[in-house]
N, C-alpha and C positions, 0 to 999 in steps of 0.2 A: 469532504464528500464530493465537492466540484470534480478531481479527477476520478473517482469512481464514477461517477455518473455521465461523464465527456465520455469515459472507454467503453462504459455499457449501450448509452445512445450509437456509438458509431460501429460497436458490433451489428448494432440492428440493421446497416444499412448494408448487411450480407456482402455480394460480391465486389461492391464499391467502398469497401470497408480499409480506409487508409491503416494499414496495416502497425506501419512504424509511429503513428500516432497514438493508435491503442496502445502498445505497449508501453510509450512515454508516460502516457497516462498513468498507464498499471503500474510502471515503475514509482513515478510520484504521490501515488496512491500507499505504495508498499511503505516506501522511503517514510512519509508522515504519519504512517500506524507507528511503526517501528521508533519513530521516534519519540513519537508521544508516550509507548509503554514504557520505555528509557527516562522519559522527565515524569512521568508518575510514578514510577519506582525510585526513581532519585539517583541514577545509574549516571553518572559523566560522561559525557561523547563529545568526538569530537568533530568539526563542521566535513561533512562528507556525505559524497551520494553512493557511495559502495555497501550491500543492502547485506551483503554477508559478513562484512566489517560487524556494522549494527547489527547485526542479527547474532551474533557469537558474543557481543555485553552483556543479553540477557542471561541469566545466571542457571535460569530454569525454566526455559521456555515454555515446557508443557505444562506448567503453573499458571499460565498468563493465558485468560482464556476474554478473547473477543467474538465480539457477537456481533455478526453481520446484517443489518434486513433487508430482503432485497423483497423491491415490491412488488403485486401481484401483477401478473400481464393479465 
């Protein structure tokens, strides 16, 4: 939850908003969903940060439903 929460705090800070650091974040953000539903489902992968790699193991994606909270401003 660290990098969701790093990419959402530095969106707030608008036009000073380090651009390529949010996205690092959002990538590492994506990268440890994706992997996590891989090792609860018991899917083997292998060590890699390519997100459409991992994303095409899952067998049935729209099966696998995550839930987000995002908190109140």
């Amino acid at each position: 939850e660290d990098d969701f929460k790093a990419a959402s705090y530095l969106l707030n800070l608008r036009e000073d908003c380090p651009v390529s650091t949010v996205a690092f974040h959002a990538q590492q953000c994506s990268e440890k969903y994706i992997k996590a539903a891989l090792t609860y489902y018991l899917i083997p992968f292998q060590k890699t940060h390519d997100l459409s790699n991992l994303f095409l193991k899952i067998p049935n994606p729209a099966d696998i439903s995550l839930k987000i909270l995002f908190p109140a401003v």
